[in-house]
Chimera marker file (.cmm) of the C-alpha trace (Angstrom):
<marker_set name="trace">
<marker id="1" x="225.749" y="105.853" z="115.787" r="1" g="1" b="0" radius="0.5"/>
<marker id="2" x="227.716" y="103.372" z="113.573" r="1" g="1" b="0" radius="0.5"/>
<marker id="3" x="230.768" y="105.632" z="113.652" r="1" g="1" b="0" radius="0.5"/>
<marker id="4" x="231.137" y="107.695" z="116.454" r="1" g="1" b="0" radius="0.5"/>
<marker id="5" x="232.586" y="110.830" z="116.589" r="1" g="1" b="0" radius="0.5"/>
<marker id="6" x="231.878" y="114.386" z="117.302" r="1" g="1" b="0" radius="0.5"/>
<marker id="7" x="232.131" y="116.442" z="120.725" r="1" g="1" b="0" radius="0.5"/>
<marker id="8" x="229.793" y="116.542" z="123.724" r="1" g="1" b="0" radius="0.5"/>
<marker id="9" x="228.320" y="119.607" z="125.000" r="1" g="1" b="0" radius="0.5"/>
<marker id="10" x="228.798" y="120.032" z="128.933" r="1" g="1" b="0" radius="0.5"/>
<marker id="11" x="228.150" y="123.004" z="129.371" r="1" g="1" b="0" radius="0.5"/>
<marker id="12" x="225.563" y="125.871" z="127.440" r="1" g="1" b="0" radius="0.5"/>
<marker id="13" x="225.608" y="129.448" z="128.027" r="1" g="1" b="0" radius="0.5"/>
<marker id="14" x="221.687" y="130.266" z="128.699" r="1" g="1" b="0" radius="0.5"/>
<marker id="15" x="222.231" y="133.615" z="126.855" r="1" g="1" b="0" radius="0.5"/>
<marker id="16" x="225.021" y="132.104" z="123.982" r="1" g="1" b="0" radius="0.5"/>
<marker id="17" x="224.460" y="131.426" z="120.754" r="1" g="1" b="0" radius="0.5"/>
<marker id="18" x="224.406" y="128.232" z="121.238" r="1" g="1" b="0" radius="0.5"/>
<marker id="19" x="221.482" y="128.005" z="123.307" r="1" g="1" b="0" radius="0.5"/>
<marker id="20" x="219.923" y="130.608" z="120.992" r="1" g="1" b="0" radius="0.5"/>
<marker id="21" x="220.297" y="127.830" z="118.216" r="1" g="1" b="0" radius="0.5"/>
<marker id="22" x="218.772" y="124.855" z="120.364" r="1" g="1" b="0" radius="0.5"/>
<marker id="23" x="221.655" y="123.177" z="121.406" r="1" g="1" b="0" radius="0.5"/>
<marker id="24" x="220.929" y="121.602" z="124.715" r="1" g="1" b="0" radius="0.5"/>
<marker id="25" x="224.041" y="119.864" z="127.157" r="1" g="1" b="0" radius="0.5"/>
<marker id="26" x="224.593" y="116.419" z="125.978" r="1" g="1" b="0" radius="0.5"/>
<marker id="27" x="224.179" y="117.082" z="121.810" r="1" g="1" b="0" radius="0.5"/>
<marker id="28" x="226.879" y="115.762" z="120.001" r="1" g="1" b="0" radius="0.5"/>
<marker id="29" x="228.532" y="118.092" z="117.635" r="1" g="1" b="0" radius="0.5"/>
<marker id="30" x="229.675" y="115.921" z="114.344" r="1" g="1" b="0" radius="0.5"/>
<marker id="31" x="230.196" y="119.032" z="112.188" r="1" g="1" b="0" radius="0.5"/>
<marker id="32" x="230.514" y="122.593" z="111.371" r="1" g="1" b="0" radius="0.5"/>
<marker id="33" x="230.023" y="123.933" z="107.872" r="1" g="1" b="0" radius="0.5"/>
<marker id="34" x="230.314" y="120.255" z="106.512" r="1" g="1" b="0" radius="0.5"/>
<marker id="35" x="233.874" y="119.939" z="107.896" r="1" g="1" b="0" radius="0.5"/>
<marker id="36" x="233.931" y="116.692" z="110.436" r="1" g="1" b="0" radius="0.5"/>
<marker id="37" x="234.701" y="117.610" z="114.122" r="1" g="1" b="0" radius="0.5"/>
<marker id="38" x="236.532" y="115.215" z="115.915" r="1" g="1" b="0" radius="0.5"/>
<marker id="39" x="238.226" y="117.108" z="119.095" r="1" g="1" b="0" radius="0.5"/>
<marker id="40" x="237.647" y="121.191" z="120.546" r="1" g="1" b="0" radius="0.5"/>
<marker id="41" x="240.094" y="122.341" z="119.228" r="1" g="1" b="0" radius="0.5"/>
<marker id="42" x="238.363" y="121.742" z="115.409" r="1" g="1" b="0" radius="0.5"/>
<marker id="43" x="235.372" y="123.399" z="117.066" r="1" g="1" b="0" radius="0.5"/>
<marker id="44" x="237.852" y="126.392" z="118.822" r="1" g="1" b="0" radius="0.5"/>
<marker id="45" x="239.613" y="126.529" z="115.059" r="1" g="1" b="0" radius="0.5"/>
<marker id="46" x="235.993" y="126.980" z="113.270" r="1" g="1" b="0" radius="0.5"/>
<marker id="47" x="234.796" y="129.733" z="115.732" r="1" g="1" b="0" radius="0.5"/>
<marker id="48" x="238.080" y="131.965" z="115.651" r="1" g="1" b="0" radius="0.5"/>
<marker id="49" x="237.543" y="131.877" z="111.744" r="1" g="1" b="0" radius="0.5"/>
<marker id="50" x="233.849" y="133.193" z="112.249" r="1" g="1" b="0" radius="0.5"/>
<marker id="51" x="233.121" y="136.713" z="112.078" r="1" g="1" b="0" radius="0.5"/>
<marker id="52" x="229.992" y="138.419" z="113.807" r="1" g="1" b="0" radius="0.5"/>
<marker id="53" x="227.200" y="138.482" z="111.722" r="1" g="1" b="0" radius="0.5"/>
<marker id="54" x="227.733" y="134.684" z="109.670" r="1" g="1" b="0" radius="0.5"/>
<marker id="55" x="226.214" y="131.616" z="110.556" r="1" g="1" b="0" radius="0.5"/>
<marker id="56" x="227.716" y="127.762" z="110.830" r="1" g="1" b="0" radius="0.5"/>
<marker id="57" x="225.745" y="125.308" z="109.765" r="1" g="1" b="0" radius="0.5"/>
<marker id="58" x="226.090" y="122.174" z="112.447" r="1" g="1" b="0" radius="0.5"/>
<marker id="59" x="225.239" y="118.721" z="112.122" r="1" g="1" b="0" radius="0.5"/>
<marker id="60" x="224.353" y="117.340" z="115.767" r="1" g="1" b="0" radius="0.5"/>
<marker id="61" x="223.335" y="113.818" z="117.385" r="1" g="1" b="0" radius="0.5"/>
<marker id="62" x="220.712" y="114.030" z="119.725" r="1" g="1" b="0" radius="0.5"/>
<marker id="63" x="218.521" y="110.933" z="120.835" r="1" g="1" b="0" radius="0.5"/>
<marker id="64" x="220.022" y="108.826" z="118.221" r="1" g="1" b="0" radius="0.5"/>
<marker id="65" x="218.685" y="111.016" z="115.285" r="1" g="1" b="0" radius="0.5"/>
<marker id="66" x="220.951" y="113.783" z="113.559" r="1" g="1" b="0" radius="0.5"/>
<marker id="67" x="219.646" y="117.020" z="113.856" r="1" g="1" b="0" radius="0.5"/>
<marker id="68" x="220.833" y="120.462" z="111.767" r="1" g="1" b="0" radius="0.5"/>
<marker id="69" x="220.950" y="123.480" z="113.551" r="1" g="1" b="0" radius="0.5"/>
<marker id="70" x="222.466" y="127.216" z="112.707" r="1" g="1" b="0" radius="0.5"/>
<marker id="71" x="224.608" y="129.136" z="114.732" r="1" g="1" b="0" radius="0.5"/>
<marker id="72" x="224.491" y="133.203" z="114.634" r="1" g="1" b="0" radius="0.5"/>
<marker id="73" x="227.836" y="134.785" z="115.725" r="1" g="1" b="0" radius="0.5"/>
<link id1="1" id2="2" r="1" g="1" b="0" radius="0.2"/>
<link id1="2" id2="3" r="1" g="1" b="0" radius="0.2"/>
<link id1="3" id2="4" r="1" g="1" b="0" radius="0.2"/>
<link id1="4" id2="5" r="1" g="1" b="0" radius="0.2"/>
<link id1="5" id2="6" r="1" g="1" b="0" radius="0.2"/>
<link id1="6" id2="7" r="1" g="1" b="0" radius="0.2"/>
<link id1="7" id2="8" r="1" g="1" b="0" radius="0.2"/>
<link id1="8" id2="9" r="1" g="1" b="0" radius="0.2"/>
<link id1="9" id2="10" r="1" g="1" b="0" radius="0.2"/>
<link id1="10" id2="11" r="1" g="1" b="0" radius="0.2"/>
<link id1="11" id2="12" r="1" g="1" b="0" radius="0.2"/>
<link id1="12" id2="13" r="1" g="1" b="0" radius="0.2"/>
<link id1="13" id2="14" r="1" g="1" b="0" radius="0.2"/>
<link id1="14" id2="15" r="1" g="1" b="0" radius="0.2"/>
<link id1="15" id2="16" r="1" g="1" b="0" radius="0.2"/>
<link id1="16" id2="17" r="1" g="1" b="0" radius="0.2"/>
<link id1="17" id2="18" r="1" g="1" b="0" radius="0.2"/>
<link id1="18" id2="19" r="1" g="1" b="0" radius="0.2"/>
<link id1="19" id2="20" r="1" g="1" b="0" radius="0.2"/>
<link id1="20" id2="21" r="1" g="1" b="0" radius="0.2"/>
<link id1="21" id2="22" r="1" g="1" b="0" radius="0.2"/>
<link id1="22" id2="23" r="1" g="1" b="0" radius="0.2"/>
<link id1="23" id2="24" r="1" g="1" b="0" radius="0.2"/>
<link id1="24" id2="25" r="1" g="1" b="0" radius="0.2"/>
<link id1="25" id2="26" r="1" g="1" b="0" radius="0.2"/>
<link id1="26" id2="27" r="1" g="1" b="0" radius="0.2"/>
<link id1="27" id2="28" r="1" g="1" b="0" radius="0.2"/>
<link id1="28" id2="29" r="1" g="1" b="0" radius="0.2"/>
<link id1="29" id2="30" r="1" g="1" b="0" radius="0.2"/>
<link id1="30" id2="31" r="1" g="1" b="0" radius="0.2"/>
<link id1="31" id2="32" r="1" g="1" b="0" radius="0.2"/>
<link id1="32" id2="33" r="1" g="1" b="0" radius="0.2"/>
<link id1="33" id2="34" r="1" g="1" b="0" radius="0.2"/>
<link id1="34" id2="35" r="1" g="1" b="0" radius="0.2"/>
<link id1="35" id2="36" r="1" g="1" b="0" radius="0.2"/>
<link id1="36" id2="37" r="1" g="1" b="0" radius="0.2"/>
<link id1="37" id2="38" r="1" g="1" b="0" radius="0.2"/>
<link id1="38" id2="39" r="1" g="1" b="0" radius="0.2"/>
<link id1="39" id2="40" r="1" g="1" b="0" radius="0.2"/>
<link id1="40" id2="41" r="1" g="1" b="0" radius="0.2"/>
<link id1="41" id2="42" r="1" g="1" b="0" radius="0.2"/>
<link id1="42" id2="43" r="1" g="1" b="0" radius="0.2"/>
<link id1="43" id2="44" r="1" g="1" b="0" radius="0.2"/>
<link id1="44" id2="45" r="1" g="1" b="0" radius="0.2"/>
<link id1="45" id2="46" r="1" g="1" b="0" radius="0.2"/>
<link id1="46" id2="47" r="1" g="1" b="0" radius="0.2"/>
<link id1="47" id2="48" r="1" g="1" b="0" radius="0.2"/>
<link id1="48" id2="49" r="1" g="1" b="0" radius="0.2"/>
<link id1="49" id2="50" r="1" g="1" b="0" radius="0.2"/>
<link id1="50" id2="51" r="1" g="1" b="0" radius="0.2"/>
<link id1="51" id2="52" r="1" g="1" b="0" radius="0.2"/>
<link id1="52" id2="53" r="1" g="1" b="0" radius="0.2"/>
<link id1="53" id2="54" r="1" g="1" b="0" radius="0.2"/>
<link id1="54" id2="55" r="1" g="1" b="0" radius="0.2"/>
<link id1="55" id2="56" r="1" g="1" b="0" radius="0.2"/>
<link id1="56" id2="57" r="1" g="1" b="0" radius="0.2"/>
<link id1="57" id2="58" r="1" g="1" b="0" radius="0.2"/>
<link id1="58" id2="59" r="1" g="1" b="0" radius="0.2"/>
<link id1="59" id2="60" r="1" g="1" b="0" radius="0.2"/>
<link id1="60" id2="61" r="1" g="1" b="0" radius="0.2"/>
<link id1="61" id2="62" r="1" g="1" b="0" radius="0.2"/>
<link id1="62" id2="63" r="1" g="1" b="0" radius="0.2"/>
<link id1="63" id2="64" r="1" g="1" b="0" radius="0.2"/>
<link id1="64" id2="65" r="1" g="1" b="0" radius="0.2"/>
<link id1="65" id2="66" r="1" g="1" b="0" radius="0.2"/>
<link id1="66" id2="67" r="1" g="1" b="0" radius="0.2"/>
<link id1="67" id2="68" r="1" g="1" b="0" radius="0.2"/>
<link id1="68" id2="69" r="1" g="1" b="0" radius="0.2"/>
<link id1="69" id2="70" r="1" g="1" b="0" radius="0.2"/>
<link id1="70" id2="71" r="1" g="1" b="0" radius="0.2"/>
<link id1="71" id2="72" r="1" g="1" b="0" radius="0.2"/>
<link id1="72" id2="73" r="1" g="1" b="0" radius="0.2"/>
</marker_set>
């Protein structure tokens, strides 16, 4: 990754919706909805804007590939 940023996953709910989108522990979230995430609290500001029932379109690095994934609140 020639410029690093994004935020590790530690930790994944087995029943969340991020496991139900394929995010596994160690993916690095780089964005959400095309706006660049550099810290939790731009993922934590995302979310609370989210309503049940819309999806978030994420950019992640896994492996040293970028993957796209969709989130279902």
């Amino acid at each position: 990754m020639s410029d690093p940023y994004g935020v590790v996953l530690t930790k994944i709910d087995a029943d969340g919706a991020a496991a139900r989108a394929g995010l596994s522990v160690g993916d690095v979230v780089q964005s959400i909805n095309s706006s660049r995430i550099s810290n939790m609290d731009d993922i934590k500001s995302i979310v609370a804007q989210m309503s049940s029932g819309e999806t978030a379109s994420l950019t992640i690095w896994r492996d040293r590939e970028l993957y796209e994934a969709t989130l279902a609140f």
